[in-house]
Structure formats: structure tokens, C-alpha cells
C-alpha positions, 0 to 999 in steps of 0.5 A, spaced: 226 204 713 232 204 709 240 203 712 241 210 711 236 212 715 239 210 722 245 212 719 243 218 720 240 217 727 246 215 730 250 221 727 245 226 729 244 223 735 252 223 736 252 230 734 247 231 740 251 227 745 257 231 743 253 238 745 251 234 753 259 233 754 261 239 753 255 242 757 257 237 763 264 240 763 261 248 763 256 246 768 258 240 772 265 241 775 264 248 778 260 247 784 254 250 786 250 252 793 243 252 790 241 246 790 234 248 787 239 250 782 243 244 781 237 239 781 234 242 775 241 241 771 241 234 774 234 233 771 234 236 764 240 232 762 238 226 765 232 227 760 237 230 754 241 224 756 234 219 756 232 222 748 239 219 747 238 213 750 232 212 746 235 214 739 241 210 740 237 203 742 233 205 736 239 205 731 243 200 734 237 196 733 236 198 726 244 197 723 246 191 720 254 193 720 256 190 725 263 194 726 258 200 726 254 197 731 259 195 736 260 203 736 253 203 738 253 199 742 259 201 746 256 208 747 249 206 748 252 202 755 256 208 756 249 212 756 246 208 760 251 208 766 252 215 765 243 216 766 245 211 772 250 216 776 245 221 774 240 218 778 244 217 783 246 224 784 239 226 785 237 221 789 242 224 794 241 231 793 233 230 795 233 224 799 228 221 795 227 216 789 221 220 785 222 226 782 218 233 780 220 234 774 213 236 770 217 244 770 222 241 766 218 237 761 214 242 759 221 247 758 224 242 753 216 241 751 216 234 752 211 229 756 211 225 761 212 218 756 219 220 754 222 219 761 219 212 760 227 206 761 227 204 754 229 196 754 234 194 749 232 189 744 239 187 745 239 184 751 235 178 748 236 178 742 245 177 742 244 171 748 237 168 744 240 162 742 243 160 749 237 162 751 233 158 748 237 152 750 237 154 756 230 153 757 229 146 753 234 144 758 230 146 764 224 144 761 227 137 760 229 137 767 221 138 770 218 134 766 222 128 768 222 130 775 214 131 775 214 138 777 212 141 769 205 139 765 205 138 758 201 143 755 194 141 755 191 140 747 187 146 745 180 144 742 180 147 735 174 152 734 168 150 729 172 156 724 179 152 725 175 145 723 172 147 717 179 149 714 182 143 717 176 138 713 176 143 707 185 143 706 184 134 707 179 134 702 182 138 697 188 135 699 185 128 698 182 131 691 188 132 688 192 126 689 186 123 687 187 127 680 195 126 680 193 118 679 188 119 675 193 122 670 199 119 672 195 112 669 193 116 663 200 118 662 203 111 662 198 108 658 200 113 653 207 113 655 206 105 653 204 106 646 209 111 645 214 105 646 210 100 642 210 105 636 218 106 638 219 099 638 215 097 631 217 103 626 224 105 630 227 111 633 228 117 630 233 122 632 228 128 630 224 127 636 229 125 641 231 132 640 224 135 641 223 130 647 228 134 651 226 141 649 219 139 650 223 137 658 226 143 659 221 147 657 216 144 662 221 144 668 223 152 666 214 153 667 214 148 673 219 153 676 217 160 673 210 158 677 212 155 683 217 162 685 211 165 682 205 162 688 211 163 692 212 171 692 204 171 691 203 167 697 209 172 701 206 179 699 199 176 700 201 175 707 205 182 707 199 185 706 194 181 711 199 183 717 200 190 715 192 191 715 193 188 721 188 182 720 193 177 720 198 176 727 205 175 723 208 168 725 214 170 729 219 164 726 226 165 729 232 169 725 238 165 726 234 158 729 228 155 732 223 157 736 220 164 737 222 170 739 219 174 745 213 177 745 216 184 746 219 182 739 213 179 735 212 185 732 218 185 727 217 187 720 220 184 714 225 189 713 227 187 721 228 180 719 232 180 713 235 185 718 236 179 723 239 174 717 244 179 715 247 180 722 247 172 723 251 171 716 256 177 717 258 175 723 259 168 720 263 171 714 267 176 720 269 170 724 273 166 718 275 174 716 278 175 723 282 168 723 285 169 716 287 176 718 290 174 726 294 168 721 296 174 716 298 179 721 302 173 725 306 172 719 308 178 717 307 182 723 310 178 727 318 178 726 318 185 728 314 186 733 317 181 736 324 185 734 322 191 737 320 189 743 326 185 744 330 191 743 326 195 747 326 190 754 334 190 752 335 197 752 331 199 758 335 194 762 341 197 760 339 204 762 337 201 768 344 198 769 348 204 768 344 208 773 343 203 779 349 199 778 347 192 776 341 189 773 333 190 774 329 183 776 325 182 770 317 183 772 313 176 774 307 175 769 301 177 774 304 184 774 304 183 767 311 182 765 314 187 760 308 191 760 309 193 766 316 196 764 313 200 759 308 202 763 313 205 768 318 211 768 325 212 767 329 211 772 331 218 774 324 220 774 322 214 779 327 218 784 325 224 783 318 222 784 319 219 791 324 225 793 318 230 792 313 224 795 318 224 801 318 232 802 312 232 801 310 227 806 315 231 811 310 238 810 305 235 812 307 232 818 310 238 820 302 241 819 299 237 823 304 239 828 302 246 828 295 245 828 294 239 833 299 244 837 293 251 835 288 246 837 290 244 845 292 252 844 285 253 843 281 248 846 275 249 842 269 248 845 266 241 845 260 241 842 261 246 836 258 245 830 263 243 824 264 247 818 260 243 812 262 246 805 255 248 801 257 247 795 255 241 791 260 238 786 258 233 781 262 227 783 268 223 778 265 218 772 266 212 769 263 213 763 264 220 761 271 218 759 268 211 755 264 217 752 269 222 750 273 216 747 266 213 743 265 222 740 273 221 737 273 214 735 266 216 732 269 223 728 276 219 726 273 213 723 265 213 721 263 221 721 266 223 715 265 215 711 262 213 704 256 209 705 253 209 699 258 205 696 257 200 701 251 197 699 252 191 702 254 193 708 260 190 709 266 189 714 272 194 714 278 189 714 283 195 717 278 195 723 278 188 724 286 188 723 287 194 728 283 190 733 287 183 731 293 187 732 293 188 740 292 180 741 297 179 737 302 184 740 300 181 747 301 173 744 308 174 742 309 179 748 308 172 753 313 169 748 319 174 747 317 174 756 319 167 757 326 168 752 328 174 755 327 172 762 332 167 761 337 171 756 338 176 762 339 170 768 344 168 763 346 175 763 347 176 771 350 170 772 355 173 767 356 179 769 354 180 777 354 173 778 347 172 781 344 165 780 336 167 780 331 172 783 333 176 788 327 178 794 325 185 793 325 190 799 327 185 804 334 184 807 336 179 811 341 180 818 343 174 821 339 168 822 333 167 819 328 168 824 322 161 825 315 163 824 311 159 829 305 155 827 299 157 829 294 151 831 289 152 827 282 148 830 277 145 826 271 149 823 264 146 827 260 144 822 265 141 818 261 144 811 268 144 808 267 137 806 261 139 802 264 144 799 270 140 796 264 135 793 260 142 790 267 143 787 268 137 783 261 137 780 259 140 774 255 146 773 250 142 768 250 137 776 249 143 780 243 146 775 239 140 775 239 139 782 237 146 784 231 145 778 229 138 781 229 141 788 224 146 785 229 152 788 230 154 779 224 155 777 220 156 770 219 164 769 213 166 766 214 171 760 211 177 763 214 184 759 215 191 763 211 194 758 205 190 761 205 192 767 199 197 766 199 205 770 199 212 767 202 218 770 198 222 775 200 230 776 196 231 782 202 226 786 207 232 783 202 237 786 204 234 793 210 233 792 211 241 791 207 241 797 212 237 801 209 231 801 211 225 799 206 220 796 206 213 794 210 213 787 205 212 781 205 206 777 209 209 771 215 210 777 216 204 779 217 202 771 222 206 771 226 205 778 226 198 776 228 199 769 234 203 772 235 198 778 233 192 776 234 191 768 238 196 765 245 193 770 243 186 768 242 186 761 250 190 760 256 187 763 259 195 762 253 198 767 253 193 772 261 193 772 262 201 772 255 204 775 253 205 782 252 197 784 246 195 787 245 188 789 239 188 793 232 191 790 226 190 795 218 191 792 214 193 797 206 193 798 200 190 798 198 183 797 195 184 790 199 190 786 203 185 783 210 185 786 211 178 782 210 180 775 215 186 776 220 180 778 218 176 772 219 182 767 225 183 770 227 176 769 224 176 761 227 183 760 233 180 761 233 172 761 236 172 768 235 165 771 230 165 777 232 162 783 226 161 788 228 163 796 221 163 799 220 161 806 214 156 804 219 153 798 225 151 802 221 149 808 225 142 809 229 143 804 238 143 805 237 142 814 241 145 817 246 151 817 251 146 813 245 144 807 243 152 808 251 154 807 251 149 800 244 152 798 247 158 797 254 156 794 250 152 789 246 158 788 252 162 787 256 159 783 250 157 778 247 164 779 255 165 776 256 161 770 248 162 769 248 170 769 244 174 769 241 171 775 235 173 780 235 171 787 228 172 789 225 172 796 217 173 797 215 174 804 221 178 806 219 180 812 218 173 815 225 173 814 227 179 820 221 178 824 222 181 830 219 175 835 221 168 835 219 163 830 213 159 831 211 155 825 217 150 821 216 155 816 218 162 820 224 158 823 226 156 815 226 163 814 230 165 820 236 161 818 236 167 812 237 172 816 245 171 818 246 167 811 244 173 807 249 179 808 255 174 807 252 172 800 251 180 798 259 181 800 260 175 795 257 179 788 262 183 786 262 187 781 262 183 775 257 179 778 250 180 775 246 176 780 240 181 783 237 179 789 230 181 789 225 181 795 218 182 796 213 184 801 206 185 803 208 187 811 214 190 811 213 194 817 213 187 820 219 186 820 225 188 824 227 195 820 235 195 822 237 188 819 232 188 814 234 196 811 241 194 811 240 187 806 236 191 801 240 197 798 234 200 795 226 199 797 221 200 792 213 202 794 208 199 789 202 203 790 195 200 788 192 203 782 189 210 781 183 212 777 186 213 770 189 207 771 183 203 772 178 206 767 183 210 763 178 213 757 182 216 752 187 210 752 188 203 749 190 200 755 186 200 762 186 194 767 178 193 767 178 193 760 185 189 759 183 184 764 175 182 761 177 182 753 183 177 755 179 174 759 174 172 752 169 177 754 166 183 751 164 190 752 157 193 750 153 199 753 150 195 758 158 195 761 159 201 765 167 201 765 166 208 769 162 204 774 167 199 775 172 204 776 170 208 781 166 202 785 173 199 785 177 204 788 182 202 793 182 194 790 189 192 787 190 189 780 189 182 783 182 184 785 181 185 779 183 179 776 179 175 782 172 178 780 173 177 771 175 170 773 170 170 777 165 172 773 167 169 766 167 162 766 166 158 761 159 158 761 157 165 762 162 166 757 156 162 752 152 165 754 154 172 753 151 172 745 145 173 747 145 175 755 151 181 755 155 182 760 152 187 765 156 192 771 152 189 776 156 182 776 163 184 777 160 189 783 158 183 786 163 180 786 168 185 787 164 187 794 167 179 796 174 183 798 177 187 801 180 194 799 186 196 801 184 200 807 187 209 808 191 206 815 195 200 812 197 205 806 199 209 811 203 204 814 207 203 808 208 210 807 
């Protein structure tokens, strides 16, 4: 589609987001007592604001100006906090992480797909080159330690070969032809000069010599952009048939893009370069304008803030009597002068803080003194408040600041006169101008603070800063020394040579020790369910079942992906440091930290038991480990810190083995590496297990925030008719089977009923060798094969299911 399609998208959606917040402020700042109530105001605009999401990803994805897209951007990240601290808040209100939302779809006419996370494109997109980089170093890192093979050469199949033969020897036809002609053009060329050379030359055909050349070289390049542009539309045309697979060639470099991104269109692309070439155009644009803005903007911003830091010391002069001290720079300097009151404002709020301050004292004499009056019983029951009030937001006001800069600058924009999509020069310097402010403020601080020591020496006769809130009577009393003893252990040596090492050192080590790994791209989407409606039946009834597939998607798109990929979420939203998947063995816990991983380009740090058995003794090595970890995880974010096996972490009895006693070194390290994380830290720690009611639930459920059932897959999921994705299907074309009648995909379903997706991979590859796939020409595939196979293992029995619940 065109630019001004999703030009249009986003004004239409902005409309709409506008229509959300004023709602937000009709309905959520009143509070209300029925919680049935509220629970349905909650959901319907955490639905309205996933339409939002949706349309925004989709424009954001889609524009070219890279000013509008930053617009986009900054409320596509304020939409996706804001459906954060929704779920939040209905997590809290229902004290469950799945929610009966099928009335309130079906009010708003919409399907259960349209409450699927949509993943940003952005994520990989932006960060695709250091990426890319990123991975060849690791690369480079395991082929030298041995730890990676080289992929394996593919044999070409009889179709590939004949093409290879048929290109060579046309090939070799060709080159024969070219020499074949290139003798005859010299021999000719040779005569023509001995005729030359005999009757003379003659000016006349030196003149038809050249035109002669010019015109064949303008038919060369006439034909050669001609075959181009045929070969390009040829091959347009076969990719949207569908019977060609378009090479996916990087927009802005080497390499390819990821498999979620194959599917780009041409328009996408052209898209893609002009991205790249803008932003080329609008570095060099920005660094002209910061040079122009600093030379004629410059002398006066830096006049009027002198005149403004005079002024305010002078007042403060007439009022207290003598000269303020100027505010160091960590406090931020003349900003936090501009930033506070006038003088008498100042006392006039610490004269009501005051009196306020002694009311409340006063208060609670009067009721400590009712209350040992009263003498209350001492096992009555405390008044709660019914009421439930929407809690404070972060987003809402970036939200609300995107709506008014969005109707200031590009509601009412001409677009059609820029055609090129360009950048707006009075945007970029208003931008630039801040920096520029804050530059020369650094500078006017520096002179300015002199210029009033020079003052007070003068007029007060101080000599420097004076000690703020502290006098000084008499003799300045000693402090005394404590007697500080040395660690045990002495890992601070260690530390102090960590901290000498480079990042690159640090990376390469953690890789070689095989505790970095290599992720394999697995997308979100490519974890297969479908929505059941019977597990909302049971959940109006009171029960609570496992979550469905398309439910765990979701929760680990919202816990997992969504504060990864955005700096703005993770450092505003509800933090979550700790998500642990649990079920069993089989239901693919480890593909959905991979899709984590490649959804994202988070790194991968490896904590199983089994892969740091021997690794960093010790609790001065363990203590390393997870430094090394935190400050690659750091530098590298966003990272992902996954432990499988979890449970063995916390077991209850002793350890037996050397690998128990590994995991239980975890234990004590790992609450002291969660308080680390802050905020702007985007590192996850991912755990997973197939037992975890093995564990000792105390310590386990307070290292892990949130706590994910995966379930095994259900009937639709297994079979899924009037789909195009269902596992046995999925599982045996990939496999380089095919489906005939003789295959009952309903018989397999039903048979396989309680097995789990790694089940089912077992028995396709158990039964699709490459023999048998030889022989499937003339002997089909039947049912029979994979239920005999598939009756080796065993299902997922009703009680360890129970377990999990």
C-alpha cells in the first residue's frame, strides 16, 4: 500500500487512542465496589487498547519518515506499558493469570485471534546489523573452541543438477561463441588497417566510427536495463503466484533477515532502504544544524541564562542577607535553581509543612488517647475499603503528551507535497536546541560559579563553600575507626581482575565455557495451539484449568517479550525479573525460551545443572560466574538467564549426585542476582521445569515472580480440520512426508490423546527415515506406522496433571 495509507492508519488510530483516554478518565478514577463490574472494564480496554497495538505496530512498520515514525514509536511503547499495567491490574483483581473474556469478545464482535500479543518488528529490525555482528563473533568463538560444526554440505537433488549441467554448458557455449567471433572481429579489424594504412585515412569514416560506437553502446545498455527489469518483474510475478520463495537479502547489509521477516514485499524493502538512507541524510542534517544552532543561538542563550542565575542570587541576597552557594553538578547546577521557588514561597511552604506536621501530631494523640479509652477487643475484625480505584500510571501521561504533540504537529500536515518523505528541519533543530541548552549551560556553570566566589570574597569575605545544614560548636569531635576484617573467601581479588577485562574477554570466556550459547531461531507464532472455549466453560464454573496454548503465547509475549524488546516498557511497566515455565517433559518449554531469545536478539546464558557441572568451584568461581554474567548480560541486553531443571535447584533432601550438589550452589546466589536487575536492566531470568512440585515451594516461589502452566496439546491442536497449521500435520510434512487417504490425521489425534508435542516428533522421526521416506513413492504412508510407534511412550497420566494444577 501506498504512504498515505498508513498515514492514515495512524491518524485513525490516534483518533481512536484519544476516545480510550478520556474514557480512562470517566471510568477509572472513580472507585467501584463491584468487582464483576470493573473486571469487565478492565477487559474491554485491554482488548480496545490491543486493537491499538495492532494498528500501531502495523503503521510503525509500514512509514518511511523517520520523524513520524518516532512519533509512532514513542506511543506504540506507551500503549504496550499501558496493556501491561492493565493486566496487572486484573491479575490482582482475579488472582489468576488467565481470564473469561469470550462475553466481552463477542460484545465488541471480535474473535479470540484478535487478543493474540502482536510482536514488533522493530525489536530485530533497529538492532539488526549489531545482531548480525553479534552472532559471527559468537560463531567465530565456538568454531575455534570446537563447540560448533560446520554445517554439513547438502546433496543437490537430481532437479538442482540438471540446472547446474544445463547453466555450465550454456555457459561454456557462449565463451566458445565470444572467441569464435572475437578471431573474426580481428581479423577483420586487421584488414581494415592494412586498407588504412595503404590508401590513407579519411576523416569521413573516423566520424562514422565513433557514432557507429556510441550507438552500439547505447543498444548494449538499452538491452542490459531492458533483461534487468524483465528478470525483476519475472520474478515478482513467480513470488506472488506463490511458486517462487523470494531471497530475503538484507536491507541495509549482509546476511538475511529473520524467518518472521521473510515475507516482506518489495515495497517493504524499497521501504527498508529509504529508512536506511534517511537516517544517513538526517545524522550529517543533525550535526549541521547543532553547528548552526551553537553559532547563532548560542551568545544569547548563554546571556540569558547569566542574567537569569544573576538575578536569582541577588534576590536571594536582599532576602536572607548574604549570597546562596551555587548547586554542585550532580544536583544539576543552574538547572536546580530554575527548577525551585522563589525564596518566600520556600518559607511559606516549610511554615504550612510545619503546621501541618504539628495537626497531625496532635491527631494522633487524640485517638491513641480514645483508643486505650476504648480498649478494643483484640480480635476484631478491621475495616477494608470495598472500593477498587485504578492504581497511578507511567504511561498515561507520555500518552497524553504523544495526543497534543501528534494534534500540534502532524494532524493538520500537508503530506502530499512531500512526496519524498523527508525530514522536517524545524523538528530536528527543536530537538537539537535542548542539547544545546544543556551544553552551554555546563559552561555558563563553571564561569558563573567562579564569578560569585569572587563575589562573596568581596562582599562577605568567605573564602569557599560553605557546609550546609551543619554547625560546628567547639572541637570537632574524632570519628573512631572501625576495625573492618577481611571477607572470607577473598573473591574480591577476582573481582578487581573482572573489572580490568574487556567486555569482548568476558563474552569469549562465558562462550567457550559453554555457558553463552548459540540460539536456535524458533518465532512465537510457531508454537502451535488453538483456542479451546470449553476451559472458559470451566472457568464460569469455578474451576480453574490449565491455560490453553494460545494463553501461554500470550502471557509470555506480555512477560517475557514485550519488556525485553523496549527499553521505555521495562523501565516504566510492572517489572518482572524472574518468569518460570512449568510442565511436562515434551510440551516445549525450551522452544518458548528460544522464541524469547529470537523475538527479541536477547543473548542466551545456559544455567542448567548438568552444564555447569565442574564449571567455576566454589562459591568465589559461583560468585565470578554470575558477575561475568551480569555485566556481559548488561552490556549485551537484552539478555536471558535460563535455568532448566529448576526444580533441582531447591530440592528438599540433601544432594546426592555431583550435579544436585551444583544446582544447590544456585540457591542462596540466585536472590542476590534478581536484587541486582534494576529497572533499566533488561536481563530475564527464565526457569523451567518438569517436576516442580519437587521442589521446596518457599524459596522457589519467591525467586520466580510469575509461574506459567504449559499444558499438553488438546484435540484441535493435534488434528485442527479447518486449519492450516496442526502438529501431526505440520510435524510429518516437515519431516519430507506426505499425506494421502491411507493417513487418518483424525485417528492419530484421537489415539494420541495425553502425549505431548515431543511425542510426536519422536514418532515422525521415528518412523520417516530416509529410507522409508524412499520408499513412500510406491508404498504410502499409513496410520498404522505411527500408532505403533507412538504406543512405545508414555502419555501424560490424568494424576501427574493433577499434580500441576
Amino acid at each position: 500500500f501506498p504512504t498515505s495509507t498508513y498515514i492514515k492508519l495512524w491518524a485513525d488510530t490516534q483518533r481512536d487512542l484519544d476516545i480510550m483516554l478520556e474514557r480512562e478518565r470517566e471510568e477509572f478514577l472513580q472507585p467501584e465496589e463491584d468487582r464483576e463490574k470493573v473486571m469487565k472494564v478492565l477487559a474491554t480496554a485491554y482488548i480496545e487498547y490491543l486493537e491499538i497495538f495492532r494498528r500501531l505496530e502495523e503503521a510503525h512498520a509500514h512509514l518511511i519518515h523517520r520523524q513520524k515514525r518516532a512519533a509512532v514509536r514513542r506511543a506504540l511503547d506507551a500503549v504496550m506499558g499501558r496493556i501491561l499495567e492493565i493486566k496487572k491490574e486484573m491479575v490482582a483483581l482475579e488472582k489468576s493469570e488467565c481470564h473469561h473474556m469470550d462475553d466481552i469478545l463477542m460484545d465488541l464482535k471480535r474473535v479470540p485471534e484478535d487478543i493474540e500479543i502482536p510482536i514488533p518488528k522493530y525489536f530485530i529490525k533497529e538492532n539488526l546489523r549489531i545482531l548480525q555482528e553479534r552472532e559471527k563473533f559468537l560463531d567465530e568463538i565456538l568454531l575455534n573452541a570446537g563447540l560448533l560444526e560446520q554445517e554439513p554440505v547438502t546433496a543437490m537433488t537430481l532437479e538442482e543438477g540438471i540446472k547446474v549441467i544445463q547453466v555450465a554448458e550454456r555457459a561454456r557455449q557462449g565463451r566458445a561463441r565470444a572467441m569464435f567471433m572475437k578471431k573474426i572481429y580481428l581479423e577483420e579489424k586487421r584488414q581494415a588497417k592494412k586498407e588504412e594504412q595503404e590508401t590513407g585515412k579519411n576523416p569521413d569514416d573516423a566520424a562514422t566510427c565513433i557514432q557507429k560506437a556510441i550507438l552500439f553502446t547505447i543498444q548494449v545498455w538499452r538491452g542490459y536495463r531492458q533483461r534487468k527489469k524483465t528478470e525483476r518483474l519475472r520474478e515478482e510475478e513467480m513470488v506472488f503466484l506463490g511458486m517462487v520463495k523470494k531471497s530475503t537479502e538484507m536491507i541495509n547489509g549482509t546476511g538475511s533477515l529473520p524467518p518472521h521477516l521473510e515475507a516482506m514485499s518489495s515495497l517493504q524493502i524499497g521501504a527498508g532502504k529509504a529508512n536506511v538512507l534517511q537516517s544517513e541524510v538526517q545524522e550529517k542534517q543533525d550535526l549541521s544544524f547543532r553547528q548552526e544552532l551553537v553559532k547563532r543561538e548560542g551568545p544569547h542563550i548563554q546571556e540569558t541564562l547569566q542574567d537569569q542565575i544573576s538575578r536569582c542570587f541577588i534576590e536571594c541576597r536582599h532576602i536572607t542577607g548574604r549570597f546562596p552557594d551555587y548547586p554542585p553538578e550532580k544536583t544539576g547546577g543552574s538547572k536546580a535553581i530554575f527548577m525551585e521557588k522563589y525564596p518566600e514561597q520556600v518559607a511559606e511552604e516549610l511554615a504550612a509543612a510545619k503546621r501541618e506536621a504539628e495537626k497531625k501530631d496532635e491527631e494522633e494523640q487524640e485517638k491513641m488517647a480514645q483508643w486505650t479509652a476504648a480498649k478494643p477487643e483484640k480480635y476484631a475484625k478491621p475495616v477494608v475499603d470495598e472500593g477498587w480505584k485504578m492504581g497511578p500510571s507511567n504511561f498515561l501521561s507520555i500518552l497524553e503528551e504523544g495526543s497534543s504533540q501528534y494534534k500540534v504537529v502532524w494532524e493538520n500536515r500537508d503530506n502530499r507535497s512531500d512526496f519524498l518523505q523527508d525530514h522536517d528541519p524545524e523538528l530536528i533543530k527543536g530537538g537539537e536546541r535542548e542539547e544545546v541548552e544543556e551544553e552551554i549551560r555546563v559552561q555558563v556553570d563553571e564561569v558563573m560559579q567562579e564569578k560569585l566566589l569572587k563575589i562573596k570574597l568581596a562582599l562577605d569575605g568567605e573564602t569557599g563553600q560553605r557546609k550546609a545544614g551543619k554547625e560546628f560548636r567547639g572541637k570537632k569531635r574524632k570519628k573512631k575507626k572501625r576495625d573492618t576484617k577481611p571477607r572470607k573467601g577473598g573473591h574480591e581479588h577476582l573481582m578487581m581482575s573482572l573489572a580490568c577485562r574487556t567486555i569482548d574477554s568476558l563474552y569469549q570466556e562465558l562462550a567457550e565455557e559453554g555457558l553463552l550459547i548459540k540460539v536456535k531461531n524458533v518465532n512465537l507464532s510457531d508454537y502451535i495451539g488453538y483456542y479451546d472455549c470449553l476451559r472458559n466453560v470451566l472457568r464460569q464454573a469455578g474451576a480453574q484449568p490449565m491455560p490453553s496454548i494460545p494463553e501461554v503465547r500470550q502471557l509470555v509475549a506480555l512477560y517475557g517479550i514485550l519488556p525485553l524488546g523496549s527499553q521505555t516498557v521495562h523501565e516504566n511497566a510492572p517489572l518482572v525479573k524472574s518468569l518460570l515455565l512449568a510442565g511436562p517433559a515434551g510440551v516445549g518449554k525450551k522452544m518458548l525460551v528460544r522464541a524469547i531469545c529470537t523475538e527479541t536478539g536477547a543473548n542466551l546464558f545456559n544455567l542448567t545443572p548438568s552444564n555447569i557441572v565442574g564449571k567455576y568451584p566454589g562459591r568465589d568461581g559461583l560468585i565470578m560466574m554470575f558477575h561475568m554474567i551480569l555485566k556481559v548480560g548488561k552490556e549485551f541486553q537484552p539478555s536471558v538467564v535460563w535455568i532448566g531443571d529448576t526444580e533441582k535447584v531447591f530440592s528438599k533432601g540433601a544432594p546426592k549426585g555431583e550435579e544436585e550438589v551444583s544446582a544447590k550452589r544456585l540457591a542462596k546466589i540466585l536472590p542476590q542476582f534478581l536484587r541486582a536487575l534494576k529497572p533499566k536492566d533488561r536481563v530475564l531470568l527464565v526457569g523451567t521445569s518438569a517436576k516442580p512440585f519437587e521442589a521446596n515451594m518457599g524459596p522457589f516461589c519467591r525467586v520466580y515472580q510469575k509461574i506459567i502452566l504449559i499444558p499438553k496439546p488438546d484435540y484441535l491442536t493435534r488434528f485442527g480440520k479447518y486449519f492450516h497449521q496442526a502438529l501431526w500435520k505440520q510435524f510429518i510434512l516437515r519431516s519430507g512426508g506426505a499425506l494421502t487417504r491411507l493417513l487418518n490425521l483424525n485417528c492419530l489425534a484421537r489415539v494420541s490423546d495425553g502425549f505431548t508435542q515431543g511425542h510426536m516428533v519422536d514418532v515422525v522421526q521415528t518412523v520417516l527415515t530416509e529410507l522409508r521416506l524412499l520408499q513412500m513413492p510406491r508404498k504410502p504412508l499409513r496410520t498404522a506406522e505411527f500408532v505403533t510407534s507412538l504406543a512405545r511412550h508414555d502419555p501424560v497420566y490424568k494424576e501427574e496433571e493433577e499434580m500441576f494444577q
